[in-house]
C-alpha positions as CSV (number, residue, x, y, z in Angstrom):
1,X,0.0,0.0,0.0
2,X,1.4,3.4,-1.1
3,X,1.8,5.8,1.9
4,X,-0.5,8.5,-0.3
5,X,-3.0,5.9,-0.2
6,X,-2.5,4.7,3.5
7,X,-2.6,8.4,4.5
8,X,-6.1,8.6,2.8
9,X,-7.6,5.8,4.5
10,X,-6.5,6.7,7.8
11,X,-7.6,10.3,7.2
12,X,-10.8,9.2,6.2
13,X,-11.6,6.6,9.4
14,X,-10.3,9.4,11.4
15,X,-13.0,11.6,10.2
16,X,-15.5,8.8,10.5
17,X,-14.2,8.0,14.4
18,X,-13.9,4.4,13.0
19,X,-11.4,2.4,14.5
20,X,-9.9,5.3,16.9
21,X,-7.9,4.0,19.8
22,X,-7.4,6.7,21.8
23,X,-8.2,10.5,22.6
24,X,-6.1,13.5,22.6
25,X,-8.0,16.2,24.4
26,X,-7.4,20.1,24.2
27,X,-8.7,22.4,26.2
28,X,-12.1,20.6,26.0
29,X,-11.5,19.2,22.5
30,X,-11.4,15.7,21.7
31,X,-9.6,14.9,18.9
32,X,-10.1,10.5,18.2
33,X,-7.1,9.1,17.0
34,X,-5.1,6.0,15.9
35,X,-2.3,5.9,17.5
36,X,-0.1,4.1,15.2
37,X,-0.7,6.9,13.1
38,X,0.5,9.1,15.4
39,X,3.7,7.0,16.4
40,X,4.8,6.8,12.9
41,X,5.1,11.1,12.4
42,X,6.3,11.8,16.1
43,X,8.9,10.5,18.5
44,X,7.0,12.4,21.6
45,X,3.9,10.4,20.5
46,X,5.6,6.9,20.1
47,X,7.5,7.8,23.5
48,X,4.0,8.5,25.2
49,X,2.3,5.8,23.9
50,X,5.0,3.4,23.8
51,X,5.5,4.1,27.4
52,X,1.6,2.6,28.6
53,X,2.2,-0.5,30.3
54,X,-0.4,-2.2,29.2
55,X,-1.6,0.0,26.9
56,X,-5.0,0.8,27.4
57,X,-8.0,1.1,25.1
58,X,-9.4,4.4,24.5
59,X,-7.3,6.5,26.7
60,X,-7.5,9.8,27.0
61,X,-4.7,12.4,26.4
62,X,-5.0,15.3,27.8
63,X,-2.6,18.4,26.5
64,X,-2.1,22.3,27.3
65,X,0.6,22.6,25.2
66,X,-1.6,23.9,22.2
67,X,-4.7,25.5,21.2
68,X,-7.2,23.0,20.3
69,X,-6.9,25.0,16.3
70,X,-3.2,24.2,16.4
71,X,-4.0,20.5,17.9
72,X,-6.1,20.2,14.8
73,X,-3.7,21.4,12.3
74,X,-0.7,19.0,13.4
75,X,-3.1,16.0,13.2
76,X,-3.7,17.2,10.0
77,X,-0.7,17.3,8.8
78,X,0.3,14.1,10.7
79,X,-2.7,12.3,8.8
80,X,-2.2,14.1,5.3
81,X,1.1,15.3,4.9
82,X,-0.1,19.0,4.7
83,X,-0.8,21.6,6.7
84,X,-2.2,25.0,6.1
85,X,0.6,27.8,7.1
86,X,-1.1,31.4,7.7
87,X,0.8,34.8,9.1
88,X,-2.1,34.6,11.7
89,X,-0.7,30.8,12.5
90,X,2.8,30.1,12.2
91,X,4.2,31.1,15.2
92,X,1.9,28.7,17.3
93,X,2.2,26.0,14.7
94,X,5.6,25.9,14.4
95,X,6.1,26.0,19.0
96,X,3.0,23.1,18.8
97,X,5.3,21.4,16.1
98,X,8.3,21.3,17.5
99,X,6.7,20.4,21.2
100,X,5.1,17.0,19.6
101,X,8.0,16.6,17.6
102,X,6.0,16.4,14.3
103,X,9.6,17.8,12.0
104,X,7.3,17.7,8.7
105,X,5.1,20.4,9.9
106,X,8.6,22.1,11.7
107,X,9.7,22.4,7.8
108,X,6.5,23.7,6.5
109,X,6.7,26.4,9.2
110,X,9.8,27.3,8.1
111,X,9.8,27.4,4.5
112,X,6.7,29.8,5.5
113,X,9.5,32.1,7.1
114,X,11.4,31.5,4.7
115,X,9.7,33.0,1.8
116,X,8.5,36.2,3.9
117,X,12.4,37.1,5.2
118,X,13.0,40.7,5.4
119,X,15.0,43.9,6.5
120,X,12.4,44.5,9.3
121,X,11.9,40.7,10.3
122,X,14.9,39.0,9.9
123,X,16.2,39.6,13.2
124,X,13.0,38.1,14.9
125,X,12.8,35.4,12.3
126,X,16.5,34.4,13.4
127,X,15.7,34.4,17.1
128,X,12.8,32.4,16.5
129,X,15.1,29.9,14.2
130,X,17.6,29.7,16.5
131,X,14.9,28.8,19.4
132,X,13.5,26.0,17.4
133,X,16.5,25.0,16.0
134,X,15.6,25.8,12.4
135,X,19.4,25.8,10.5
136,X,18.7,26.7,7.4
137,X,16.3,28.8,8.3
138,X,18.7,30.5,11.1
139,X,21.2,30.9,8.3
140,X,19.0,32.4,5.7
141,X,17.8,35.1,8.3
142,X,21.2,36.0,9.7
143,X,22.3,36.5,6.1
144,X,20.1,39.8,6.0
145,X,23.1,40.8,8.9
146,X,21.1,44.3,9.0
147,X,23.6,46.8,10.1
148,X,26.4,45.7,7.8
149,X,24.3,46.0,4.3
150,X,22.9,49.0,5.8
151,X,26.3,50.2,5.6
152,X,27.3,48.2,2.6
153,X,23.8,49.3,0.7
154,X,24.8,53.5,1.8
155,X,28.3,53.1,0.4
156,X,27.7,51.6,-2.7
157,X,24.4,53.6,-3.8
158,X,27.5,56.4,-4.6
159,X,30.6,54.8,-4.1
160,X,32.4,57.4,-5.1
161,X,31.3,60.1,-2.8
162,X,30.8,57.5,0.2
163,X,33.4,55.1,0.5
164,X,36.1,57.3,2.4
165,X,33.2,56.8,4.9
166,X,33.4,53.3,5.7
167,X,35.9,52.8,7.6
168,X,34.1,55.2,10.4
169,X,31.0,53.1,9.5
170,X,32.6,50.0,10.2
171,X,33.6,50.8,13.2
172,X,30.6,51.3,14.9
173,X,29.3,47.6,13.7
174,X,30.2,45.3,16.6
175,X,32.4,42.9,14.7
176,X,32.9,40.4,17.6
177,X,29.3,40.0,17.4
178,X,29.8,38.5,14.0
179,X,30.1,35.0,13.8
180,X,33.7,34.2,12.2
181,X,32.3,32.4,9.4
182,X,30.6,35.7,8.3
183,X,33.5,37.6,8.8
184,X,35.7,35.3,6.4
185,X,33.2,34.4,4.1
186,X,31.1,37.6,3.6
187,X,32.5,40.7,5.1
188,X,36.7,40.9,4.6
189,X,35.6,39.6,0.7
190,X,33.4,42.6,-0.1
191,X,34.7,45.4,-2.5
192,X,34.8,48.5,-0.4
193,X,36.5,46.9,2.8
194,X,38.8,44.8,0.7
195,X,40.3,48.6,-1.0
196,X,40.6,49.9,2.4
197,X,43.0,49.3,4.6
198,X,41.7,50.9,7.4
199,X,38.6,48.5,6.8
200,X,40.5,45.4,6.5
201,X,42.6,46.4,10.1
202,X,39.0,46.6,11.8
203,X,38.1,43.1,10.0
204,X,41.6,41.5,10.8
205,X,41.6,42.6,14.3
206,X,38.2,41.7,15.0
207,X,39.0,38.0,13.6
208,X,42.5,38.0,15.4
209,X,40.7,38.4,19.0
210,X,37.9,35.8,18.4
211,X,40.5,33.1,17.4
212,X,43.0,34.1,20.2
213,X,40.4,34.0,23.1
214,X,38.5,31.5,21.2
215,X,35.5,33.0,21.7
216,X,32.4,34.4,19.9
217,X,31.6,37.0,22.1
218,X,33.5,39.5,23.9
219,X,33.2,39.1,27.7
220,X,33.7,42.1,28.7
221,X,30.5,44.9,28.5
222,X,29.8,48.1,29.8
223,X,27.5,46.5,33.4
224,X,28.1,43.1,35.0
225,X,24.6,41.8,36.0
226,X,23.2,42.1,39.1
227,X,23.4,38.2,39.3
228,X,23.9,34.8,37.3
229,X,21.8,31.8,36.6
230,X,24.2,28.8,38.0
231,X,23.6,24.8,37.3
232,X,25.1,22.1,39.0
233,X,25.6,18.9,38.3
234,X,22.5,16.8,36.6
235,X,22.0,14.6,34.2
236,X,23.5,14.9,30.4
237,X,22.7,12.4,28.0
238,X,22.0,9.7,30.6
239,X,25.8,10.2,32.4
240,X,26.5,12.3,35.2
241,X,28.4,15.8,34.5
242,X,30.2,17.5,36.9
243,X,29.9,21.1,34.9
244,X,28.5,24.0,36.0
245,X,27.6,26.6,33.6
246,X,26.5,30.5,34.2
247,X,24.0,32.6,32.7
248,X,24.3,36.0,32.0
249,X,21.4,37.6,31.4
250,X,22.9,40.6,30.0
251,X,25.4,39.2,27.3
252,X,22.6,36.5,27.0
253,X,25.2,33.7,27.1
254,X,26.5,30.6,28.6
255,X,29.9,30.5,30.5
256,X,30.8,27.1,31.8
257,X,33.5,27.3,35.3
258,X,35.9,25.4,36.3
259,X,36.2,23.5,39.4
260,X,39.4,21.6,40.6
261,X,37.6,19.1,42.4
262,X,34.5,16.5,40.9
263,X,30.9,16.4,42.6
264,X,28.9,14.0,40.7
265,X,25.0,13.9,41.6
266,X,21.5,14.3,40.2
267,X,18.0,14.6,41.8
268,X,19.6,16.6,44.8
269,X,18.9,19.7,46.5
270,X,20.6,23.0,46.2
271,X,20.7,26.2,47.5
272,X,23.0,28.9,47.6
273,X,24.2,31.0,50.9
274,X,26.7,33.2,52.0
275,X,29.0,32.9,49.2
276,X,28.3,28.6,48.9
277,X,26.7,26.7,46.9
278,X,25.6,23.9,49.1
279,X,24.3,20.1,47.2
280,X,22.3,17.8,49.3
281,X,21.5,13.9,49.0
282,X,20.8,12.5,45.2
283,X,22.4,9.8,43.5
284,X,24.8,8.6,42.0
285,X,23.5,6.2,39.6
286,X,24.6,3.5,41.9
287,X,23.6,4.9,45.2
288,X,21.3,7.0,47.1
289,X,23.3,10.0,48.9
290,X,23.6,11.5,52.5
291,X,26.3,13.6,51.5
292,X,26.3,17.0,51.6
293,X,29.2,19.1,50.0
294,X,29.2,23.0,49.6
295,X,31.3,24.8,46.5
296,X,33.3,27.9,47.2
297,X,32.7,30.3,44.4
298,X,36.4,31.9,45.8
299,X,38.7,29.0,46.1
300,X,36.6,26.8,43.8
301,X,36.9,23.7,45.9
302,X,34.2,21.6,47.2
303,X,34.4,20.7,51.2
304,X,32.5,17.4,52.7
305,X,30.2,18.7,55.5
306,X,27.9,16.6,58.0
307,X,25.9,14.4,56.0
308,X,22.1,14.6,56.7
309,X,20.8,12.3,58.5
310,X,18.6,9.4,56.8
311,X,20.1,8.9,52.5
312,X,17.7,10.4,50.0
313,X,17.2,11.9,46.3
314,X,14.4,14.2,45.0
315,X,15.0,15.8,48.3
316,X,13.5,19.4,49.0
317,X,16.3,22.2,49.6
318,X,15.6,25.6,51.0
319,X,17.2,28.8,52.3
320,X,15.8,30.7,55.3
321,X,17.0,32.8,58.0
322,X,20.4,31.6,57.5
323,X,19.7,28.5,57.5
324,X,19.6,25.1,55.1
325,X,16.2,23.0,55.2
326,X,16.2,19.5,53.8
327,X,12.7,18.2,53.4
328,X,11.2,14.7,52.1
329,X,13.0,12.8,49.3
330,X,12.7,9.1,48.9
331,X,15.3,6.0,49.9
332,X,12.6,3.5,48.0
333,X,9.8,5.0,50.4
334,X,8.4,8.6,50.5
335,X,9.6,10.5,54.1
336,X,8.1,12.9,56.3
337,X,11.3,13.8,57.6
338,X,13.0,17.5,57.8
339,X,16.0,19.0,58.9
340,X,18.0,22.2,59.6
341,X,21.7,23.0,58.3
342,X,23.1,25.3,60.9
343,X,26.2,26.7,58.7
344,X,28.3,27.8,61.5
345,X,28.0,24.5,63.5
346,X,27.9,21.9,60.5
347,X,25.4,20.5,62.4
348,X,21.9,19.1,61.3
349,X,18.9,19.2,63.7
350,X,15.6,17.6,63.0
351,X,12.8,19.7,63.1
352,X,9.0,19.0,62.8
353,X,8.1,16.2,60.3
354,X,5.4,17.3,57.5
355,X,2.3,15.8,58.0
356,X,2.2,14.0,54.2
357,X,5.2,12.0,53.0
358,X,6.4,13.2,49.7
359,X,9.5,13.5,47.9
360,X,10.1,15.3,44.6
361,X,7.8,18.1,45.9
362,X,8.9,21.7,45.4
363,X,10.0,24.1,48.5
364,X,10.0,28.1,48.7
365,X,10.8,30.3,51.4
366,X,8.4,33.2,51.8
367,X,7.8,35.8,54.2
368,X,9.7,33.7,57.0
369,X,7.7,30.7,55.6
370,X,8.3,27.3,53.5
371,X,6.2,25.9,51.5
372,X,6.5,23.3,49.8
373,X,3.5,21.6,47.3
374,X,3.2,18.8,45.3
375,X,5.5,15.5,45.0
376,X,5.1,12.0,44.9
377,X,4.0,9.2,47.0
378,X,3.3,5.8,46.5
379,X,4.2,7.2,42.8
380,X,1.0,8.9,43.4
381,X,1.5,12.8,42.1
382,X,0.2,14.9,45.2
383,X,-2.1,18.1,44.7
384,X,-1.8,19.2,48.8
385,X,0.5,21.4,50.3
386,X,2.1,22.7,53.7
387,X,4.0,25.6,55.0
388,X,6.2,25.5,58.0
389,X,6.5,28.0,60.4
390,X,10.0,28.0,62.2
391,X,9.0,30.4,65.0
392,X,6.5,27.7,66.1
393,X,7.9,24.4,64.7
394,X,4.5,23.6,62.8
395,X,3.3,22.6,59.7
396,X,0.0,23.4,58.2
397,X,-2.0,22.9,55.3
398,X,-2.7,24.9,52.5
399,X,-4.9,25.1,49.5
400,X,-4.4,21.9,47.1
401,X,-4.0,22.4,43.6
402,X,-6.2,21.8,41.2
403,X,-4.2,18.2,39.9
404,X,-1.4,16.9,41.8
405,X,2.3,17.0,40.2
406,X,5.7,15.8,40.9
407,X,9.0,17.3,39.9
408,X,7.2,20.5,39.5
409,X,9.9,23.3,40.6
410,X,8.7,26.8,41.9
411,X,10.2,30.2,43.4
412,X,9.1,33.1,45.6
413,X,8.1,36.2,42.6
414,X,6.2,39.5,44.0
415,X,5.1,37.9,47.0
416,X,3.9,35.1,45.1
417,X,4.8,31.2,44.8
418,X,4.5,30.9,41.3
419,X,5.1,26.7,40.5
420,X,5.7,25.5,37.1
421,X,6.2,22.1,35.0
422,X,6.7,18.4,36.5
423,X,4.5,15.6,35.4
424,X,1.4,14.0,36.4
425,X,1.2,9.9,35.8
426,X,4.8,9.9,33.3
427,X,3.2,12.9,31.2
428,X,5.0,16.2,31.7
429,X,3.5,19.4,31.9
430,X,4.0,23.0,30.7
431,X,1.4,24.5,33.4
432,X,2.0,27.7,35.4
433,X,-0.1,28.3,38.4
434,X,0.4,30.5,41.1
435,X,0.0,31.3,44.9
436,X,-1.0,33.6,46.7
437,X,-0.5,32.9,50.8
438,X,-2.6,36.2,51.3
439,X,-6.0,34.6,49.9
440,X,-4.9,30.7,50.1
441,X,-5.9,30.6,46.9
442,X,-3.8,29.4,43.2
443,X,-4.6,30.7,39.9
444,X,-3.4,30.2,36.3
445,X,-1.0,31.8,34.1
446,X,0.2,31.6,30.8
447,X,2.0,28.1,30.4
448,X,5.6,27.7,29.1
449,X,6.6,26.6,25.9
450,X,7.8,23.3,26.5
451,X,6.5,20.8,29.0
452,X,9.4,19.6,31.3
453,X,10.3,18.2,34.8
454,X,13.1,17.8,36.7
455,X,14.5,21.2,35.4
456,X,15.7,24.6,36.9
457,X,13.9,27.7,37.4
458,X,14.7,30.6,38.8
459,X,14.2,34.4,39.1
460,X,16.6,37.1,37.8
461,X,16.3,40.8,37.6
462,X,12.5,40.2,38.3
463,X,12.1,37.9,35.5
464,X,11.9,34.2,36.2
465,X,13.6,31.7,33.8
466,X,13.2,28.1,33.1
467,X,15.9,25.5,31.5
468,X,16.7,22.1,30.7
469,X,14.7,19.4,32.4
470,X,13.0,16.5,30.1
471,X,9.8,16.3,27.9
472,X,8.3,12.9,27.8
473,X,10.8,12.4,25.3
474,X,14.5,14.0,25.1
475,X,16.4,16.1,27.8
476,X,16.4,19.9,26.8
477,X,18.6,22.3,26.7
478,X,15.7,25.2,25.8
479,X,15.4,27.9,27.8
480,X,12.6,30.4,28.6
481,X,11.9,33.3,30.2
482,X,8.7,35.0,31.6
483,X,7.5,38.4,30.1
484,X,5.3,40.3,32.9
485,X,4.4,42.8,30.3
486,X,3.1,40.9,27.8
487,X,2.0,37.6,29.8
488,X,4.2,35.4,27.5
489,X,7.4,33.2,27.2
490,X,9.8,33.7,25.1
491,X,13.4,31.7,24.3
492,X,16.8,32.9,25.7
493,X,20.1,30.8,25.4
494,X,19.9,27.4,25.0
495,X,22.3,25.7,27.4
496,X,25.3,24.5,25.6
497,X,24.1,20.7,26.3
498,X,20.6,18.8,27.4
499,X,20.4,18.5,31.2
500,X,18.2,16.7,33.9
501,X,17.8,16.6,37.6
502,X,20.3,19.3,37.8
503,X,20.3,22.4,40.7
504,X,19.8,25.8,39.7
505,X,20.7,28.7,41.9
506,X,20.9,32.1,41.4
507,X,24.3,33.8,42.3
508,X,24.8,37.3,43.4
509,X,27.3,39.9,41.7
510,X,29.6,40.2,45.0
511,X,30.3,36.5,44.6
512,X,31.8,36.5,41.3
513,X,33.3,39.8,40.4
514,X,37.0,41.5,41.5
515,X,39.2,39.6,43.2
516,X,37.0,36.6,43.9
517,X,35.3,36.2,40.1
518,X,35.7,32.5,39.4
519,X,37.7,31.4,36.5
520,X,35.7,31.1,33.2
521,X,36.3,28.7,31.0
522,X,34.5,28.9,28.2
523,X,31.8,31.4,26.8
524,X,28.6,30.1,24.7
525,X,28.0,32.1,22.1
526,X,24.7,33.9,21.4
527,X,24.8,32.4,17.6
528,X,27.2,28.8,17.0
């Protein structure tokens, strides 16, 4: 059977609800399906489906991902190898795409782009290519390179008159912002720059000092920001890494730091504190952890402290008062246990148990308060939450969520626990919801991009941030941040590689500038 014709069929039983095995549902859409169908067009599909053990008949899928229009678009295309691209659409098609892996549609989105590139959009189109990781796409739109054929286009409109400008033109075109390759291939070999020697010193030197530092951006810039993104340790590509990589927000790039020593973990708690970045519990891949070791951002060495008391992973971490908090976790069973990190004593007290067992939960300090919400047990995902009052020693309950979720992460934003991601029964989540301790009440925001668990998140210069984690069916390396103004997501960085069950901490300038700025090692470019 020809796939044209196989498409057809299936199209048509589709539309007919004849022979469905299962439902994907949207926002109150149900959309019958065949899953095989599905399996064959999308990795994220197989994975989920794949995944049910048994499989069962008729299961419903539930998604938030998507509108239910784009929902209905990628099954078309999934079912006839065509899809209707509009300006009104793309943008959401192409995110739905990529997020349910479906690469045909991907490439229909782009060839869209493609064919509407500009001077005006070309910028946007490449940040939007480079987030979905669209290469030929990406390539086409940085080719437009606006401020050099803005130059290029002045000069030769009356070269005569105008090119004993362009060496003071070129100048103000940030050259180390160029990827090399453009330099080599595009720039240094045009006419104008090529007669000019004062052009061709600017070129040369810019290309000298990105192959001498072996980087693609300049470090240095007029501000240092006020604080960097840090992860730590994690999961890439199913092997532990000992890396740790900073964000800068401001450069909007990736600088991985050198330690001299190796801390190997994933699923573990972090915080960071006076000047430490402490690591609690995890695994090793081979055993379940009551180590606890803190990094010195000065001397970069990492020092063995008291372990806590009873081994566990997808333990709770917080920071409060000066103090460490270790909640939950699991050693094969769920715990109720917590326990406070007194720096200056390397001590570890037990406090107060919570009054549900969970581990994999997520834990914010606010207002003199944790709280911590969600988590599994019994590998049942938990909607409840507590907060813990250390004046009294008490834990209390607060409002459940509306569904429970496990390796959810959250952080403290305008007086707010906003909570994000994690997965409910293996299916992971792109959900935002938010509380507010004032009312006891959450409420919904705009979800992320990408569904994920077991990732960072984070909040910097009042914006919070999201990276890595895994989707239902690949680690990511995608990273997002939140846009109060407009309500929206939008991509950053990638990180340099995919990671999992890693820490994420944010570290404050004092820490890592003058005499005790750690030792870069590498930068990440904005552009490879």
């Amino acid at each position: 059977m020809s796939p044209i014709f196989s498409k057809t069929i299936f199209n048509e039983l589709r539309r007919e609800g004849t022979l469905c095995d299962a439902v994907i549902r949207v926002d109150g859409v149900s959309f019958k399906i065949h899953r095989i169908v599905l399996c064959n067009s999308s990795m994220f599909f197989r994975e989920l489906f794949c995944s049910l053990s048994p499989p069962s008949e008729h299961q419903v899928f539930s998604f938030s991902q998507v509108s239910p229009i784009i929902m209905s678009l990628i099954l078309d295309f999934i079912y006839t190898g065509s899809v209707l691209v509009t300006e009104e659409n793309v943008l959401e098609l192409l995110a739905g795409a990529e997020c349910f892996s479906v690469q045909g549609a991907v490439n229909a989105c782009c060839h869209f782009l493609e064919q509407r590139l500009n001077i005006k959009n070309c910028v946007h189109i490449w940040m939007l290519a480079e987030f979905h990781k669209c290469p030929k796409l990406r390539q086409k739109a940085y080719l437009r390179a606006p401020v050099f054929e803005a130059v290029q286009h002045w000069i030769n409109y009356a070269p005569q008159e105008r090119q004993g400008h362009m060496a003071t033109l070129l100048s103000k075109v940030r050259l180390l912002f160029l990827p090399s390759n453009y330099l080599v291939e595009t720039v240094i070999n045009t006419d104008v720059v090529r007669k000019s020697v004062s052009c061709m010193t600017l070129v040369i030197d810019a290309m000298r000092t990105l192959r001498e530092s072996n980087l693609e951006r300049p470090l240095t810039r007029a501000r240092l920001p006020s604080a960097v993104l840090m992860t730590i340790g994690g999961s890439e590509r199913e092997s532990l890494t000992d890396r740790m990589d900073f964000y800068d927000v401001r450069a909007n790039c990736w600088l991985a730091m050198e330690s001299r020593e190796k801390a190997l973990r994933v699923l573990h708690g972090c915080v960071f504190l006076n000047g430490f970045i402490y690591c609690i519990g995890g695994t090793d891949l081979l055993n379940i952890l009551s180590s606890v070791q803190r990094f010195d951002l000065v001397s970069h060495n990492w020092q063995e402290l008291v372990p806590i008391h009873k081994p566990r992973k997808c333990v709770s971490a917080v920071a409060l008062n000066g103090c460490i908090y270790a909640i939950g976790g699991t050693d094969g069973s769920e715990q109720k246990l917590a326990e406070r990190f007194q720096p200056e004593d390397n001590r570890w007290v037990m406090i107060a148990p919570m009054l549900e067992c969970r581990s994999d939960a997520c834990a914010v300090a606010l207002d003199g308060k944790i709280y911590i919400c969600g988590g599994l047990d019994h590998d049942e995902p938990l909607s409840s939450g507590e907060c813990y009052n250390p004046k009294t020693d008490r834990w209390t309950m607060i409002a459940s969520m509306d569904s429970g979720c496990a390796s959810a992460r959250a952080v403290a934003y305008q007086d707010k626990i906003y909570l994000a991601g994690g997965h409910t029964y293996g299916v992971s989540l792109c959900r935002v919801i938010v509380y507010n301790p004032l009312s006891n009440q959450w409420s919904s925001m705009t979800p992320m991009i990408y569904a994920r668990r077991h990732f960072g998140m984070a909040v910097l210069e009042e914006q919070l941030y999201v990276a890595g984690g895994y989707n239902n069916v690949s680690d990511l390396c995608k990273v997002e941040c939140y846009d109060e103004n407009t309500s929206r997501w939008h991509a950053v960085r990638d990180m340099e590689a995919p990671l999992y069950g890693f820490s994420f901490c944010v570290v404050e300038r004092h820490f890592y500038t003058a005499s005790n700025l750690p030792k870069l090692t590498t930068v990440f470019p904005i552009c490879p």
